[in-house]
C-alpha positions as CSV (number, residue, x, y, z in Angstrom):
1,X,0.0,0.0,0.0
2,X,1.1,3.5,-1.0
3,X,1.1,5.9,2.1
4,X,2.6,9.0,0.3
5,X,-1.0,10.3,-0.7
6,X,-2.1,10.0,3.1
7,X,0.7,11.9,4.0
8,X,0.2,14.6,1.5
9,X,-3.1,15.2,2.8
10,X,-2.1,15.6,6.1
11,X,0.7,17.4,5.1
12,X,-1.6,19.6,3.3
13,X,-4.1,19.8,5.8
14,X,-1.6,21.2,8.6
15,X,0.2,24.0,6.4
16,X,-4.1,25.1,5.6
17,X,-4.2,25.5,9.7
18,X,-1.0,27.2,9.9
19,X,-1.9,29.1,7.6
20,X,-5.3,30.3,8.8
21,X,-4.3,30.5,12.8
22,X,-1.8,32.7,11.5
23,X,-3.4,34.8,10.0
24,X,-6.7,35.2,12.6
25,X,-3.2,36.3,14.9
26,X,-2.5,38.8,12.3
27,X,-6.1,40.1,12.6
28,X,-6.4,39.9,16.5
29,X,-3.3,41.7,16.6
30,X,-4.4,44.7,14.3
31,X,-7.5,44.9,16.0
32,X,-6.6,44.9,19.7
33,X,-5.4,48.3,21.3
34,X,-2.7,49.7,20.1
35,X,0.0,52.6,20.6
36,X,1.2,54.9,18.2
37,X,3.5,58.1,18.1
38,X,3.0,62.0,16.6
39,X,4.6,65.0,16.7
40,X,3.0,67.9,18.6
41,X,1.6,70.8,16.1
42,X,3.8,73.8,16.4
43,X,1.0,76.2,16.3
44,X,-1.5,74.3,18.9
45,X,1.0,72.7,21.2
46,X,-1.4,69.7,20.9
47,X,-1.9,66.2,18.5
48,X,-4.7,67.5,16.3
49,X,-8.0,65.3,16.0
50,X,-7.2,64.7,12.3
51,X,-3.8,62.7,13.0
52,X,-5.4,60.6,15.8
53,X,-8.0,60.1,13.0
54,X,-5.8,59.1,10.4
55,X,-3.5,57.1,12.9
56,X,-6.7,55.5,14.1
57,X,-7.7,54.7,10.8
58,X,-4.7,52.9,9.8
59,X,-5.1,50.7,12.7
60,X,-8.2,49.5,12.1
61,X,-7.7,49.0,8.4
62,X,-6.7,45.0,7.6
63,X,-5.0,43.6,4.9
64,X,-8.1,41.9,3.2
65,X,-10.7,44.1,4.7
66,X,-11.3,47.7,3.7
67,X,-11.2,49.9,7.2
68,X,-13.4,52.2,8.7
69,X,-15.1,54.8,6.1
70,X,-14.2,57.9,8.5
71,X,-12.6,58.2,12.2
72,X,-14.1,61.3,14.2
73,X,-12.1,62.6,16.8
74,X,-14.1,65.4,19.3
75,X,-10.8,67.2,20.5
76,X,-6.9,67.9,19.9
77,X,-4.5,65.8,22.8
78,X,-2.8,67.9,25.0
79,X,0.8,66.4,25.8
80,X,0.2,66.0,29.4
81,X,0.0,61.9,30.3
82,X,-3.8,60.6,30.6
83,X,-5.1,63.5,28.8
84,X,-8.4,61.8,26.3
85,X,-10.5,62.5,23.6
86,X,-13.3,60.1,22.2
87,X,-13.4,58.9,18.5
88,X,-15.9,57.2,16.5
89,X,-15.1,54.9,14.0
90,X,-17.9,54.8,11.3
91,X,-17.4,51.2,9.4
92,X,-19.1,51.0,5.7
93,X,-20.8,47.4,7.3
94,X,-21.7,46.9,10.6
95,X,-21.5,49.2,13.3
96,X,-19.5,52.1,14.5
97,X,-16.7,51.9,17.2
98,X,-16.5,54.3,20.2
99,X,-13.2,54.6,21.4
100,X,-10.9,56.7,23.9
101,X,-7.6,58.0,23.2
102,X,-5.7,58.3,25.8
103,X,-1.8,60.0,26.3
104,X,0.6,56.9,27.3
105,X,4.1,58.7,27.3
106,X,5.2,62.2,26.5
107,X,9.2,63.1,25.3
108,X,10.1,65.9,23.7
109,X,8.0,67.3,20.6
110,X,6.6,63.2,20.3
111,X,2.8,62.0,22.4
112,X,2.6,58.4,22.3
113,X,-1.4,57.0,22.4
114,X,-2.8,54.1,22.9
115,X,-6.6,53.7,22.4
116,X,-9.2,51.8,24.1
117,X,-12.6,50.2,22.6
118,X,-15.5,51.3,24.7
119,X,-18.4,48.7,25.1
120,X,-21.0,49.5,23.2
């Protein structure tokens, strides 16, 4: 008896799981909160709405999944640690996200954020 097909398919069949718990890690790990860094606007002294948006945005965008339509950002960060602002996330299918945004580390001219998904 020939075992070399048997072994193919389970070959086969294990590379297909690798392949898919890989990349539901890939998405968990785009999705979950997440830091990122910006330089504070010379004129405001602040991290204006529209680069938390756009950071925001890039976050929650995945490779095979068009991200949110628009992010909405009711306020500028101050760089002072814990200072928040509340976004909205407005997704073309499904419903929008509310999240905070919320100053992690300040150095120099650079506010690091991380933001937080708030329960519906």
């Amino acid at each position: 008896m020939d075992h070399h097909p048997i072994r193919r398919g389970l070959l086969i069949g294990l590379l297909a799981a690798l392949v898919t718990a890989g990349a539901l890690a890939f998405a968990a790990a785009r999705l979950r909160d997440r830091e990122t860094t910006s330089e504070v606007d010379d004129g405001t002294h602040t991290v204006l709405r529209t680069e938390i948006a756009r950071a925001i945005s890039g976050q929650l965008t995945l490779p095979f999944r068009s991200g949110p339509d628009a992010v909405h950002c009711f306020g500028d960060l101050r760089p002072v640690p814990y200072d928040a602002v509340r976004c909205t996330a407005h997704f073309p299918i499904g419903r929008d996200r509310h999240l905070t945004v919320e100053v992690t580390r300040v150095r120099h001219n650079k506010v690091t954020y991380r933001r937080h998904s708030l329960p519906r």
